[in-house]
PDB file of N, H, CA, C and O in Angstrom:
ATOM      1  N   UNK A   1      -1.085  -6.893 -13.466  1.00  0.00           N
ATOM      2  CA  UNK A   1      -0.810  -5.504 -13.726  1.00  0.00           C
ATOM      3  C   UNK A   1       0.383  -5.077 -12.880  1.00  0.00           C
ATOM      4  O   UNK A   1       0.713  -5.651 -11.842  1.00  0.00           O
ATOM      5  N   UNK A   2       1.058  -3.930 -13.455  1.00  0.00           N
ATOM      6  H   UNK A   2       0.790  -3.464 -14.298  1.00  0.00           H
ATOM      7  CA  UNK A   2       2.112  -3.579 -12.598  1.00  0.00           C
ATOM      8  C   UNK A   2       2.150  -2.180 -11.955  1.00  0.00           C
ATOM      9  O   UNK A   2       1.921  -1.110 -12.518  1.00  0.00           O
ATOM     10  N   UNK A   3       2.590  -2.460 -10.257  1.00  0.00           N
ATOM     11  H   UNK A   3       2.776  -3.329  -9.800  1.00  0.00           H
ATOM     12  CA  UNK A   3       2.235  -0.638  -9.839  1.00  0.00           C
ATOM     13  C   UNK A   3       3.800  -0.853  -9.055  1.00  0.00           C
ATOM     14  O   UNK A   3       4.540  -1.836  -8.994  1.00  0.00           O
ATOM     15  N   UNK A   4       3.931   0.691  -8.441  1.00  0.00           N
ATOM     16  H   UNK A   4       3.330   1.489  -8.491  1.00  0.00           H
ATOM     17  CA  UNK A   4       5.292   0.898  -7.844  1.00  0.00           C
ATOM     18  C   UNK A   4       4.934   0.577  -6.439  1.00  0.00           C
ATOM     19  O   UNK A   4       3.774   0.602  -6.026  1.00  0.00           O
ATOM     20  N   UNK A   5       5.969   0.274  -5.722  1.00  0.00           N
ATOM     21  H   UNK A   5       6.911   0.254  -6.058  1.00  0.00           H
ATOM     22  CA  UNK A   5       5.685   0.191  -3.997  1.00  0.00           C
ATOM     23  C   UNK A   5       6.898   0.420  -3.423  1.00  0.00           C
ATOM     24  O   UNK A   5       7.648  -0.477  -3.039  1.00  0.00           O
ATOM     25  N   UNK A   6       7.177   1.890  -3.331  1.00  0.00           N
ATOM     26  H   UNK A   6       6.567   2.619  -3.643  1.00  0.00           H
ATOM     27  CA  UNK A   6       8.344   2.576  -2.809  1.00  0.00           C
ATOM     28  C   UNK A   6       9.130   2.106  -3.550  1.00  0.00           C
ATOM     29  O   UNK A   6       9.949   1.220  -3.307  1.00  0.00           O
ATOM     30  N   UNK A   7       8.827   3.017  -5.131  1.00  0.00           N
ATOM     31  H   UNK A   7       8.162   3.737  -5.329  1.00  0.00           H
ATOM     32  CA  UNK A   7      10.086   2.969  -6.293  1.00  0.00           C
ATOM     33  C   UNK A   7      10.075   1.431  -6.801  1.00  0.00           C
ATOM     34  O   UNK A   7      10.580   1.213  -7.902  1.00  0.00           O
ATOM     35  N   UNK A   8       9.483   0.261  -6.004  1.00  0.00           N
ATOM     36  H   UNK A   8       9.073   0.438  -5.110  1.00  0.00           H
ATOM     37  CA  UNK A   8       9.811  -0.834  -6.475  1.00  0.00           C
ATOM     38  C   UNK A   8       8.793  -1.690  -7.298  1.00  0.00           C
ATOM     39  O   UNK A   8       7.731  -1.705  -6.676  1.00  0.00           O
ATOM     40  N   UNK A   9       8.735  -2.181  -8.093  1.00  0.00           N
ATOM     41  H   UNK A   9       9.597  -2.168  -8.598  1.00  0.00           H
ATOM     42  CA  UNK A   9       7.829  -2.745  -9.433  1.00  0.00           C
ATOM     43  C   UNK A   9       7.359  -4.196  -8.389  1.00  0.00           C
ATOM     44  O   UNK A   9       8.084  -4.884  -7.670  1.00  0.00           O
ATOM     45  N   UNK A  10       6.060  -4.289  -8.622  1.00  0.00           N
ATOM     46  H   UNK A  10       5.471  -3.730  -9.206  1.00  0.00           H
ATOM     47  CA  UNK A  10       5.579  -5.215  -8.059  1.00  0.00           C
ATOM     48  C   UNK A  10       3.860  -5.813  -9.286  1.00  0.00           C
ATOM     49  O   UNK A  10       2.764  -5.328  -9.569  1.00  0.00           O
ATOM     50  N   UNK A  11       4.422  -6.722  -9.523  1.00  0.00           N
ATOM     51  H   UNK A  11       5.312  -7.116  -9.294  1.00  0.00           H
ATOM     52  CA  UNK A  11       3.355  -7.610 -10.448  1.00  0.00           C
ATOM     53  C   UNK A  11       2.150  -7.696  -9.433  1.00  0.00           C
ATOM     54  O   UNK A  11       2.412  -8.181  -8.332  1.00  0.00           O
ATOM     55  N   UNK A  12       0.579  -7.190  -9.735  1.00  0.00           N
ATOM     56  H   UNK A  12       0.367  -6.797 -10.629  1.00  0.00           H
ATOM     57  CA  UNK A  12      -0.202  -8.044  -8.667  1.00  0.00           C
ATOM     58  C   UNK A  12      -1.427  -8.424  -9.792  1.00  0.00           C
ATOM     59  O   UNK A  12      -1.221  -8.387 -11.005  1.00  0.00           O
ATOM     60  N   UNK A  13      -2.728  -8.792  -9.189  1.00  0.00           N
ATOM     61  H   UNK A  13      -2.895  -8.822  -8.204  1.00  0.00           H
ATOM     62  CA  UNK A  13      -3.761  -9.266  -9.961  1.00  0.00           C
ATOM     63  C   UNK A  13      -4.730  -8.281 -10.304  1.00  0.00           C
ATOM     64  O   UNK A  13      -4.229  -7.210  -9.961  1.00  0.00           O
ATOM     65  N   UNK A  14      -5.962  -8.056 -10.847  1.00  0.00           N
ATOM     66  H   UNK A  14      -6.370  -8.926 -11.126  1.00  0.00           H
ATOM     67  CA  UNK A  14      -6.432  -6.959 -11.193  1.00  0.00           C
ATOM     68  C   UNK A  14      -7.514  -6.703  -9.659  1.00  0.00           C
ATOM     69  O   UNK A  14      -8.124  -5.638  -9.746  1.00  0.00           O
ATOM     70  N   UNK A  15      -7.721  -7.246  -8.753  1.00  0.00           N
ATOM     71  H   UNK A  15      -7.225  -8.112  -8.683  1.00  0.00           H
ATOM     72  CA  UNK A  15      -8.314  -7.002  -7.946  1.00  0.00           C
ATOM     73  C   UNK A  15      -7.888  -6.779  -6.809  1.00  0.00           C
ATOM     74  O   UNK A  15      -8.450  -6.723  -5.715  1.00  0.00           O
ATOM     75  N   UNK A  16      -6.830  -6.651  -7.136  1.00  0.00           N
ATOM     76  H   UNK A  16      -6.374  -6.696  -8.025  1.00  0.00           H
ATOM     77  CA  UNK A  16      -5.812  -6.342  -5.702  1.00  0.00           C
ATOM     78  C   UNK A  16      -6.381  -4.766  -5.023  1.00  0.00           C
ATOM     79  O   UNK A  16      -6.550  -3.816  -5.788  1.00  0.00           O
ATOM     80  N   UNK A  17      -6.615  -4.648  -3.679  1.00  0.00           N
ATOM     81  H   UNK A  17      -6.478  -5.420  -3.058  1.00  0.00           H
ATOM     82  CA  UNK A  17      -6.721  -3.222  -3.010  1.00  0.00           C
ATOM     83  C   UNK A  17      -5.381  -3.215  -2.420  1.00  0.00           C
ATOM     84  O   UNK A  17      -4.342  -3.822  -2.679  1.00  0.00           O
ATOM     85  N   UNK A  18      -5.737  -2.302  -1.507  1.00  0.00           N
ATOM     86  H   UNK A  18      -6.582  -1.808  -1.297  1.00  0.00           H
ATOM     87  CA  UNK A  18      -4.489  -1.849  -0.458  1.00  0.00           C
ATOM     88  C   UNK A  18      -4.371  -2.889   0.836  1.00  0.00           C
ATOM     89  O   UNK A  18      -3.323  -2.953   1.477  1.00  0.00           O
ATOM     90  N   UNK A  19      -5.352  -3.569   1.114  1.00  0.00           N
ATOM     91  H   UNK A  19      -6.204  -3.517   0.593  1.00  0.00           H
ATOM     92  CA  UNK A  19      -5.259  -4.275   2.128  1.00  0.00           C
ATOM     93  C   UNK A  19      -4.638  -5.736   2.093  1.00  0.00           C
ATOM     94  O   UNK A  19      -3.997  -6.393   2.914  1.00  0.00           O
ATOM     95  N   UNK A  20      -5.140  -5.998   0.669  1.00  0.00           N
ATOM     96  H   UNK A  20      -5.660  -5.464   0.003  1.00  0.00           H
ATOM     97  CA  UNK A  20      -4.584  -7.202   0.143  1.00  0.00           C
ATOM     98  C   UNK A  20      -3.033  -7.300  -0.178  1.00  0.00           C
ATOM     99  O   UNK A  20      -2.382  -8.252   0.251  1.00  0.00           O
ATOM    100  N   UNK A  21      -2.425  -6.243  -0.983  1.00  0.00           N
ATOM    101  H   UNK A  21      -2.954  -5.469  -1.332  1.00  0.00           H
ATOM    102  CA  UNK A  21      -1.305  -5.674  -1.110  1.00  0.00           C
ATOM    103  C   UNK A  21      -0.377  -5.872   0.002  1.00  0.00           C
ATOM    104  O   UNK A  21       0.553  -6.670  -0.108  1.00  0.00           O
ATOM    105  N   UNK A  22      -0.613  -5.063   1.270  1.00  0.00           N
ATOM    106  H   UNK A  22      -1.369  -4.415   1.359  1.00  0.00           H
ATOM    107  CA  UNK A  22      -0.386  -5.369   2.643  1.00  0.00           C
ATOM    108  C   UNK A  22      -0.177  -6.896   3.315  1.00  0.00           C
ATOM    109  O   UNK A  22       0.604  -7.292   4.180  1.00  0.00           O
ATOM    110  N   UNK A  23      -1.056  -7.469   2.658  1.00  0.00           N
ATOM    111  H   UNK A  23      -1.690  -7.147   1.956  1.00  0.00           H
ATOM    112  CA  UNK A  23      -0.494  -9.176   2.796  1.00  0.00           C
ATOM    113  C   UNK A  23       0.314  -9.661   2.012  1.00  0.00           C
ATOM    114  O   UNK A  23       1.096 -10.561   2.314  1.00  0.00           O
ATOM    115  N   UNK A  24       0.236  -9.180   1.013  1.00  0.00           N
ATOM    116  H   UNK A  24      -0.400  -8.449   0.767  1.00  0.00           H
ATOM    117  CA  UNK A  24       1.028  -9.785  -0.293  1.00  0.00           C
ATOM    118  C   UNK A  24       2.550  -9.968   0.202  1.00  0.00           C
ATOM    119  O   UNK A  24       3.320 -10.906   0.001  1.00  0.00           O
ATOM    120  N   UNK A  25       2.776  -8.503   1.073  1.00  0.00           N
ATOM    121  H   UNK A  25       2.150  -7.741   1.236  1.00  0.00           H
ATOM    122  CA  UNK A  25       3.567  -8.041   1.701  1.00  0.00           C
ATOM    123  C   UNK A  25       4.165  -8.233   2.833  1.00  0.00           C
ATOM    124  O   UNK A  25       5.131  -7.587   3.239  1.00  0.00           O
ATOM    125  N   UNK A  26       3.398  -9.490   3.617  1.00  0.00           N
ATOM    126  H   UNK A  26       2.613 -10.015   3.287  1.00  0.00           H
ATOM    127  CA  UNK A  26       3.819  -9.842   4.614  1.00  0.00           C
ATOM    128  C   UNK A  26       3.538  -8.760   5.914  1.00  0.00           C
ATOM    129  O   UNK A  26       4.239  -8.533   6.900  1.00  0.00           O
ATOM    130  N   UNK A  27       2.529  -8.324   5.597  1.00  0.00           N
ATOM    131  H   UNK A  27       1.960  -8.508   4.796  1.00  0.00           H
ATOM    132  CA  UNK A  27       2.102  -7.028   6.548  1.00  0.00           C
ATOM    133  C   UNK A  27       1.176  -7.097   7.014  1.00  0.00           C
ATOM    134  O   UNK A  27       0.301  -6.560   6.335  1.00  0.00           O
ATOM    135  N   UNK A  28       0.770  -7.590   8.075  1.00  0.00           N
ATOM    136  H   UNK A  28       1.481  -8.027   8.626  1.00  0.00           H
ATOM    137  CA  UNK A  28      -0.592  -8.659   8.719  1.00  0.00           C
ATOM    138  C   UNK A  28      -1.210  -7.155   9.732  1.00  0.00           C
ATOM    139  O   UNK A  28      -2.434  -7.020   9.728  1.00  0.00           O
ATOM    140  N   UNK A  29      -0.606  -6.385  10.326  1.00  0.00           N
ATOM    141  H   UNK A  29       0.388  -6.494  10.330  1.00  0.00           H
ATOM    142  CA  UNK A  29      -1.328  -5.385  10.858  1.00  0.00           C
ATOM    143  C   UNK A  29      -1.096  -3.855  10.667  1.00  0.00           C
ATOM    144  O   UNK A  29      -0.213  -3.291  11.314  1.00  0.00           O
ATOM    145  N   UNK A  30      -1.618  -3.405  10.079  1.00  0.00           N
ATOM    146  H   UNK A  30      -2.335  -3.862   9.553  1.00  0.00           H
ATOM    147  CA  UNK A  30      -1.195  -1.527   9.149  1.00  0.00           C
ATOM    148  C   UNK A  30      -0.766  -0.700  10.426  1.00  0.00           C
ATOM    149  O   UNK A  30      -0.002   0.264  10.419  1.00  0.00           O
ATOM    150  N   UNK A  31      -1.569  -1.404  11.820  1.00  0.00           N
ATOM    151  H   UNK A  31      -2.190  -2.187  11.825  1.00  0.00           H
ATOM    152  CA  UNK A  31      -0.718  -0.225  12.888  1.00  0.00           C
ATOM    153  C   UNK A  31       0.358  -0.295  12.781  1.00  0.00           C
ATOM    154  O   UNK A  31       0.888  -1.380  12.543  1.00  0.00           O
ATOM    155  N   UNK A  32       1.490   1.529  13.003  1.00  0.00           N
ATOM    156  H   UNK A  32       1.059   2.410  13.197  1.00  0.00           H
ATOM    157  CA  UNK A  32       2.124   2.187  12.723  1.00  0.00           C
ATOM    158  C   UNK A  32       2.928   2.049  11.310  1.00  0.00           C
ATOM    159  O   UNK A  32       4.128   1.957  11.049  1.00  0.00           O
ATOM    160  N   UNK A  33       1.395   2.080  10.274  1.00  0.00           N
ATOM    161  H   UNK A  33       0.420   2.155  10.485  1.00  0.00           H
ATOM    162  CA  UNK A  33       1.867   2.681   8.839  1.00  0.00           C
ATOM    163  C   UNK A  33       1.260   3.500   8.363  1.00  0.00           C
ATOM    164  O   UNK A  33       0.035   3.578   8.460  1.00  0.00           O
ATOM    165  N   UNK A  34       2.034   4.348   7.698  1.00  0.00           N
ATOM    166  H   UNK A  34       3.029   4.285   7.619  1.00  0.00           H
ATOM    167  CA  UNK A  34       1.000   4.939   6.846  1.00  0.00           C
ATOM    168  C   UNK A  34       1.152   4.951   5.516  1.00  0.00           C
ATOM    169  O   UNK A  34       2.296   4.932   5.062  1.00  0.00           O
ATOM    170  N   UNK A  35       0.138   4.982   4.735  1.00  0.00           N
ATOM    171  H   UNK A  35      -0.791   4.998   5.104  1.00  0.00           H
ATOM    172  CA  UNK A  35      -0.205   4.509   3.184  1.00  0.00           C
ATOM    173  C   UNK A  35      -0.425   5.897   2.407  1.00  0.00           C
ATOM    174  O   UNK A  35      -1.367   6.648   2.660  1.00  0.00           O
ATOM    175  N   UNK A  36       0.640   6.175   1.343  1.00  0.00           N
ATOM    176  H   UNK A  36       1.406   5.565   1.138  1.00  0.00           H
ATOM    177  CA  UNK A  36       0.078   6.975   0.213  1.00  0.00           C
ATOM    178  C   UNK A  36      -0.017   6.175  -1.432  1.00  0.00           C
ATOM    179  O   UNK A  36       0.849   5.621  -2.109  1.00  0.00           O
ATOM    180  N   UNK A  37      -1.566   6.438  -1.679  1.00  0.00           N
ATOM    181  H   UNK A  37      -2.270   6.888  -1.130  1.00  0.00           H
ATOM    182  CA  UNK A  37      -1.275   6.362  -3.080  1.00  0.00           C
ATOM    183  C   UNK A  37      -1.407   7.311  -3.581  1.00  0.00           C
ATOM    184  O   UNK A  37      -2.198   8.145  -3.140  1.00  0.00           O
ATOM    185  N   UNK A  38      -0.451   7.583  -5.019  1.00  0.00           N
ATOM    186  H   UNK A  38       0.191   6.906  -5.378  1.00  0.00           H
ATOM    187  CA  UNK A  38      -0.282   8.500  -6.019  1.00  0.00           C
ATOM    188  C   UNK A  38      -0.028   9.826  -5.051  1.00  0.00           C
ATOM    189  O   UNK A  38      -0.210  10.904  -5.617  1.00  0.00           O
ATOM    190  N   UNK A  39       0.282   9.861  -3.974  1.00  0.00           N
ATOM    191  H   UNK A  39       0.430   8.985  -3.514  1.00  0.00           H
ATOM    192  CA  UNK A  39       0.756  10.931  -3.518  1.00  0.00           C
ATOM    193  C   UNK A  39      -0.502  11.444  -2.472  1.00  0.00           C
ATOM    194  O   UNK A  39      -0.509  12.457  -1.772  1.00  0.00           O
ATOM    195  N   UNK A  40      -1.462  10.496  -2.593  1.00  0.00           N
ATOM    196  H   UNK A  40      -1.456   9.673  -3.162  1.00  0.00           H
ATOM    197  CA  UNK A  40      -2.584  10.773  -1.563  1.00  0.00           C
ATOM    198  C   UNK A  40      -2.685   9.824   0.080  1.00  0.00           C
ATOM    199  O   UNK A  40      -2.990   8.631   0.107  1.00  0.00           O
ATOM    200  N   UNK A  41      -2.353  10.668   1.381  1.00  0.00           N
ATOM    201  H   UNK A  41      -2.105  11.636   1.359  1.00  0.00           H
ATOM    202  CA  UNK A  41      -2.773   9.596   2.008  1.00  0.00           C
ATOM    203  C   UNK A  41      -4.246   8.860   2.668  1.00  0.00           C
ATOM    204  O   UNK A  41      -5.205   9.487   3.118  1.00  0.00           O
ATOM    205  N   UNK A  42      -4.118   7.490   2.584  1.00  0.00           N
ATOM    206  H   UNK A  42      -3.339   6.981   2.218  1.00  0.00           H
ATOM    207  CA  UNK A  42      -5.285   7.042   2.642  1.00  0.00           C
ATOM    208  C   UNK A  42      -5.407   6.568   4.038  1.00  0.00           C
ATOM    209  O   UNK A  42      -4.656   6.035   4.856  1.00  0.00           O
ATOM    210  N   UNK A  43      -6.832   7.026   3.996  1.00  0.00           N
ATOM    211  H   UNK A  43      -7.442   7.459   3.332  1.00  0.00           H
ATOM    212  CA  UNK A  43      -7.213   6.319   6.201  1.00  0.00           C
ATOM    213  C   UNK A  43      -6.898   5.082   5.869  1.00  0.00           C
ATOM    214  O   UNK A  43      -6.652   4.523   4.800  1.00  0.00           O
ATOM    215  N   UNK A  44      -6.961   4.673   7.235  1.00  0.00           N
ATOM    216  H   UNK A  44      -7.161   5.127   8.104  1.00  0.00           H
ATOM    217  CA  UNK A  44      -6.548   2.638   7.319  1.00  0.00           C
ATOM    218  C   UNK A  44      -7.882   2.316   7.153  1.00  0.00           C
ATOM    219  O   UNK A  44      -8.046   1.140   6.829  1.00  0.00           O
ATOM    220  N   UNK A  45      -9.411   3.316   7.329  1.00  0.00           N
ATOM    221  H   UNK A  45      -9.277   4.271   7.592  1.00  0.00           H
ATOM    222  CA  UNK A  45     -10.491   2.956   7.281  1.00  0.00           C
ATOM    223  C   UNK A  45     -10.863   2.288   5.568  1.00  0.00           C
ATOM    224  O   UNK A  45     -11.738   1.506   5.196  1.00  0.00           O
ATOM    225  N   UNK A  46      -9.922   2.901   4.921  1.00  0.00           N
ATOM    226  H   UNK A  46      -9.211   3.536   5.223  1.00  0.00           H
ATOM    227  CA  UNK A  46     -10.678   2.589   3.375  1.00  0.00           C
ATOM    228  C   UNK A  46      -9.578   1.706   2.798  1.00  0.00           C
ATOM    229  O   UNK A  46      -9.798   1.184   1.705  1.00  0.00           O
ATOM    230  N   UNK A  47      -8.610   1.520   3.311  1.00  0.00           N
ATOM    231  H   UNK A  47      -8.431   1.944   4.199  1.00  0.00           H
ATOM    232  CA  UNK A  47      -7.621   0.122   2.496  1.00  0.00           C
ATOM    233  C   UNK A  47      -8.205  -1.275   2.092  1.00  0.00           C
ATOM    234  O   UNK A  47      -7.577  -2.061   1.382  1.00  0.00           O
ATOM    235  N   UNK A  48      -9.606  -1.557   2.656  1.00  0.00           N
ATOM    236  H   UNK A  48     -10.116  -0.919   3.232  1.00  0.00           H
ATOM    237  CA  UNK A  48      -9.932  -3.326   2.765  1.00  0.00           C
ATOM    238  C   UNK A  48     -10.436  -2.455   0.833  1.00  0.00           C
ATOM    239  O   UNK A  48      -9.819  -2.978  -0.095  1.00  0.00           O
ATOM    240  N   UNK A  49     -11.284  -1.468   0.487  1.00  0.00           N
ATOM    241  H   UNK A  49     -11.786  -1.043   1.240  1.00  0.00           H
ATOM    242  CA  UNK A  49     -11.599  -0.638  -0.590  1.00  0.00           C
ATOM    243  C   UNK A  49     -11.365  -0.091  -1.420  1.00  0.00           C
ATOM    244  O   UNK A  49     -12.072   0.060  -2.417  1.00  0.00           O
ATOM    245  N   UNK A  50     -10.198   0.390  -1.194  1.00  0.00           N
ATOM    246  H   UNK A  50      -9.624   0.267  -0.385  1.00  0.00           H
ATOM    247  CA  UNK A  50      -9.002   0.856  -2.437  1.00  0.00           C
ATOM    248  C   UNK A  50      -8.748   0.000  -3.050  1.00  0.00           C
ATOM    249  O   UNK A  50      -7.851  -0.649  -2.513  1.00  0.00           O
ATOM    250  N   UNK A  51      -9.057  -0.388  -3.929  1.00  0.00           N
ATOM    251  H   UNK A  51      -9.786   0.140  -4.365  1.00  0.00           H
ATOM    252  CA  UNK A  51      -8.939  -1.159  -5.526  1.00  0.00           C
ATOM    253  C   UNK A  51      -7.345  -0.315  -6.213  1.00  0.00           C
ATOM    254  O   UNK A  51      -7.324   0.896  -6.433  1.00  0.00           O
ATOM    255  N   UNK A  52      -6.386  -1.038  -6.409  1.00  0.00           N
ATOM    256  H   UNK A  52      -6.403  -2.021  -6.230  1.00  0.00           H
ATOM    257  CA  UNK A  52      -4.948  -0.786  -7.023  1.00  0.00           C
ATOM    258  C   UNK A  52      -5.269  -0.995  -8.801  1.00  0.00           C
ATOM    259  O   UNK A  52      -5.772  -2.054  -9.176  1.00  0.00           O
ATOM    260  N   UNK A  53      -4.982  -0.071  -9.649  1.00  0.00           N
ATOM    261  H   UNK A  53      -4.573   0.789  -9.344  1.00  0.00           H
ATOM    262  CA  UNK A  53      -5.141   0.199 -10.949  1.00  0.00           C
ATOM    263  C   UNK A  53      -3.651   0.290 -12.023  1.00  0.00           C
ATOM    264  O   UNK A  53      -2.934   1.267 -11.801  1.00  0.00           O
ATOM    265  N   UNK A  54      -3.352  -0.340 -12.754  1.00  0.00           N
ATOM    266  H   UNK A  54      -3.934  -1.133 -12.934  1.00  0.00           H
ATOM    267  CA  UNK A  54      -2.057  -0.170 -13.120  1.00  0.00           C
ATOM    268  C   UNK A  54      -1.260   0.394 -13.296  1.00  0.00           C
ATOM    269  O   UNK A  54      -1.530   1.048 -14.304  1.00  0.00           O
ATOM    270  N   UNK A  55       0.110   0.738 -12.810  1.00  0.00           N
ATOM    271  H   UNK A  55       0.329   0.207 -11.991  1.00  0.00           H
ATOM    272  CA  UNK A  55       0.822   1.669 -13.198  1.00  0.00           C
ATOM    273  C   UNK A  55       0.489   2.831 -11.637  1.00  0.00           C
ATOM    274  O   UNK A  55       0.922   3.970 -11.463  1.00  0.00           O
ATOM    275  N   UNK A  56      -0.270   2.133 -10.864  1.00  0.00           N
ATOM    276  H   UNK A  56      -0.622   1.208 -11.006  1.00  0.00           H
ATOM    277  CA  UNK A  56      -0.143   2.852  -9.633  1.00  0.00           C
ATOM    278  C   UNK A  56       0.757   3.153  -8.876  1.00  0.00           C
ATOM    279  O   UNK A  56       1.571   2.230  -8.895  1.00  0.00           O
ATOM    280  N   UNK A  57       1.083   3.966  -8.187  1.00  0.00           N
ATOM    281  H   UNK A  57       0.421   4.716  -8.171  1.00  0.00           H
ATOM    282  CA  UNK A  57       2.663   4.286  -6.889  1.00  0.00           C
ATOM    283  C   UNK A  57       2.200   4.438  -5.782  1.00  0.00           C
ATOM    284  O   UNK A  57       1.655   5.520  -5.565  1.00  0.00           O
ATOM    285  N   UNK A  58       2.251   3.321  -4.583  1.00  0.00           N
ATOM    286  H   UNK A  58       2.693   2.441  -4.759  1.00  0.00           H
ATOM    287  CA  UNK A  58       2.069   2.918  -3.580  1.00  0.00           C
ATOM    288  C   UNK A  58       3.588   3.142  -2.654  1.00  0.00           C
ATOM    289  O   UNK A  58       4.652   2.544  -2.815  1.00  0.00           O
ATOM    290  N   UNK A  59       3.256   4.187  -1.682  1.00  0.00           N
ATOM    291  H   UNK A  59       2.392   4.673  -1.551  1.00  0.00           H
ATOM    292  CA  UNK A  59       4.748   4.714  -0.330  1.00  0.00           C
ATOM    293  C   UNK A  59       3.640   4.294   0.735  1.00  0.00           C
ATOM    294  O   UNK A  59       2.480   4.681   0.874  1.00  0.00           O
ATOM    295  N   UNK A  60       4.539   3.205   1.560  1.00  0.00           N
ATOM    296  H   UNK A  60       5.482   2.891   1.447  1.00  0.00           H
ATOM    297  CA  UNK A  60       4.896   2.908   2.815  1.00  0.00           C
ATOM    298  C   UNK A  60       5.735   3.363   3.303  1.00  0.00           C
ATOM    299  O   UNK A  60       6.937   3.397   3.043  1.00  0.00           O
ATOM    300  N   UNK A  61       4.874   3.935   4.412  1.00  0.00           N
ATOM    301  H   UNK A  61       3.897   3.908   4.623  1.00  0.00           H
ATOM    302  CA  UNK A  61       5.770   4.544   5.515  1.00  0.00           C
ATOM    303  C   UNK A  61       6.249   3.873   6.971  1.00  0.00           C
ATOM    304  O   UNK A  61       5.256   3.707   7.680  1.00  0.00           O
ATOM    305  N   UNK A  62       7.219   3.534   7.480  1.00  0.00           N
ATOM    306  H   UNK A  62       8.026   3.669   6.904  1.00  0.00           H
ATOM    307  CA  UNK A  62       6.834   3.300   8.951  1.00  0.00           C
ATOM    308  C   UNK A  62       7.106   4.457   9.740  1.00  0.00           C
ATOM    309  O   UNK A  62       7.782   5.481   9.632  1.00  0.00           O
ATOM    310  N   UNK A  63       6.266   3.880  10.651  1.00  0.00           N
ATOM    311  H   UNK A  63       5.717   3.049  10.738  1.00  0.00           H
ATOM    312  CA  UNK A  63       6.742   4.861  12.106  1.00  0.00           C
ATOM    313  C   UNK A  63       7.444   4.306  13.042  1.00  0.00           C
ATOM    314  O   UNK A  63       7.116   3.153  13.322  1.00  0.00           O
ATOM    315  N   UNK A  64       8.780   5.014  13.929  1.00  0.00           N
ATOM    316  H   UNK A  64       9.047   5.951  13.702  1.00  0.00           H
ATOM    317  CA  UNK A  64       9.479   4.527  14.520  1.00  0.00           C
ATOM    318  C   UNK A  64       9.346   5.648  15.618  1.00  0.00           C
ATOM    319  O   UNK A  64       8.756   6.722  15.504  1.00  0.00           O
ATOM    320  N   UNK A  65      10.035   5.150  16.718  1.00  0.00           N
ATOM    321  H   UNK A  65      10.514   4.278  16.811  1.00  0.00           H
ATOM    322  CA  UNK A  65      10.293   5.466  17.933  1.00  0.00           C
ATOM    323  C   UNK A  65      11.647   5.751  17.793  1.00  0.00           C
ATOM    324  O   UNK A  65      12.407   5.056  17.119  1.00  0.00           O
ATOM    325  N   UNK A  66      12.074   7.050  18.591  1.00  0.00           N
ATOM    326  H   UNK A  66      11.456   7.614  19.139  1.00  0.00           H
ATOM    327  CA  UNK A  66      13.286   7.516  18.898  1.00  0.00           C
ATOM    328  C   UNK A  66      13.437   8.968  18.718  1.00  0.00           C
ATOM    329  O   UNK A  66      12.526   9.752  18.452  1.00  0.00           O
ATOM    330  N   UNK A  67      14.853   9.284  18.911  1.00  0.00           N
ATOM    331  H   UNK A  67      15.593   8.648  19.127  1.00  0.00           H
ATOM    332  CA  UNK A  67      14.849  10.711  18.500  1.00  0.00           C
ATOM    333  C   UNK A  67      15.462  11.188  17.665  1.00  0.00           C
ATOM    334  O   UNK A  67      15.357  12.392  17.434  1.00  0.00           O
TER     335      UNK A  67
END
């Protein structure tokens, strides 16, 4: 199935969540990210749970240091 991940088209499987996604991604620890889907943000508590549905839009955010 196909969802967005910051504007960008990404093929995954039908059981993909948010946490899995995050690996897919080369993203081994969510501290200092934060996750919206469809414009909702989600705790880091419920990503292993969030099940990804097609045609979804997934924004990563980082957080940085500075001013």
């Amino acid at each position: 199935m196909k969802v967005f991940v910051n504007d960008e088209t990404k093929e995954v499987s039908q059981a993909t969540t948010l946490l899995s996604l995050l690996d897919d991604l080369g993203i081994k620890d969510s501290k200092g990210w934060a996750l919206a889907l469809n414009e909702l943000v989600i705790p880091k508590s419920m990503l292993k749970e969030t099940q990804l549905s097609d045609g979804d839009r997934v924004m990563l955010i980082r957080a940085t240091q500075g001013g």
